[in-house]
C-alpha positions as CSV (number, residue, x, y, z in Angstrom):
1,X,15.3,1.2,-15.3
2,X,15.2,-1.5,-18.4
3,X,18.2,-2.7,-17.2
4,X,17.2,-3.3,-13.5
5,X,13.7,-5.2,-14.6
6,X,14.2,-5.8,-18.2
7,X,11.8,-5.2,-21.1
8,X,9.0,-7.1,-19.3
9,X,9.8,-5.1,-16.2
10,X,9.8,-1.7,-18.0
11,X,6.7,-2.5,-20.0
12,X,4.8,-3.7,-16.6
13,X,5.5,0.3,-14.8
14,X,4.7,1.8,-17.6
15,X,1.4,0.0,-18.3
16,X,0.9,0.5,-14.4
17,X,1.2,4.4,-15.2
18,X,-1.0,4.3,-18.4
19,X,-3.5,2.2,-15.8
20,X,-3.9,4.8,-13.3
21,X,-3.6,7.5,-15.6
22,X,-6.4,6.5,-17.4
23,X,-8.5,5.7,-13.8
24,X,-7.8,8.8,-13.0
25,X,-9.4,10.8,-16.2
26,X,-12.1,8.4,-16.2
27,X,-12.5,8.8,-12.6
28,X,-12.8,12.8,-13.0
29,X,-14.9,13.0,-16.6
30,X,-17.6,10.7,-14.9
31,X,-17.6,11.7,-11.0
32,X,-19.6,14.8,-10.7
33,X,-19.4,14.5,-6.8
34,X,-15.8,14.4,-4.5
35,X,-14.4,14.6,-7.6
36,X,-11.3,16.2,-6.0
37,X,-10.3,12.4,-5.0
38,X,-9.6,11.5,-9.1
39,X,-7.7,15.1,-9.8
40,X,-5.3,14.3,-6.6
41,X,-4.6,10.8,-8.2
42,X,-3.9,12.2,-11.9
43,X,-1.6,15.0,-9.9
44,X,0.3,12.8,-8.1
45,X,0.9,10.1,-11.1
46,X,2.0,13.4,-13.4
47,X,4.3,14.4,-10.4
48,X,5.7,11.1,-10.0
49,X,5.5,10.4,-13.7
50,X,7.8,13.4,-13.9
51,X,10.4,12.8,-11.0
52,X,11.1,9.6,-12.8
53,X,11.6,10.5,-15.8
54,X,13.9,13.5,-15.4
55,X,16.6,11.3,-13.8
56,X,15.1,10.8,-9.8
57,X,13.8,7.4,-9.6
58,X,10.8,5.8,-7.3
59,X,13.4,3.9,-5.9
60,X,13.7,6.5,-2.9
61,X,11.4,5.3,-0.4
62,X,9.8,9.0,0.5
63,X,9.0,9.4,-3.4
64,X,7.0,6.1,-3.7
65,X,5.3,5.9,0.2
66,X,3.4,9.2,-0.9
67,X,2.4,8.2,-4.4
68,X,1.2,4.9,-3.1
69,X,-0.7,6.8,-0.1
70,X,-2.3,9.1,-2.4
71,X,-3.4,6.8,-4.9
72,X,-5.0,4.4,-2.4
73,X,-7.3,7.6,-1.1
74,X,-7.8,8.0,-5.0
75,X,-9.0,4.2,-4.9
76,X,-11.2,4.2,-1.7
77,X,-13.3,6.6,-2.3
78,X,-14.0,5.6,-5.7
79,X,-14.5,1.9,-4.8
80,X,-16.6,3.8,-1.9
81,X,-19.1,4.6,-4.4
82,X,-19.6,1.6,-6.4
């Protein structure tokens, strides 16, 4: 993966993990209603967290059209509430 996007690259996904990471803990140590939305986000960024780093890659289309679809529930319903 650093050789595909470079250092920049690398540094960019993994700050974009750390990002909705930390959304995610913040989203369930502060939502004390439908807070089912923010432990489905932090579930699927460990899970894809995970199948990246033991060799899969989010380059395979199924892997990354899920993650993406469950972290944009994750983001609706909390930008429902603000």
């Amino acid at each position: 993966m650093i050789l595909e996007g470079g250092l920049i690259g690398f540094g960019l996904i993994i700050a974009a993990f750390v990002w909705l990471t930390s959304w995610c803990v913040y989203g369930i140590l502060v939502r004390h209603e439908d807070g089912v939305f923010p432990c489905v986000g932090l579930a699927a960024t460990a899970v894809a967290a995970t199948h990246a780093w033991l060799g899969y890659s989010l380059q395979i289309s199924a892997v990354t059209i899920t993650y993406a679809a469950l972290i944009a529930v994750r983001c609706a319903q909390e930008n429902r509430h603000s």
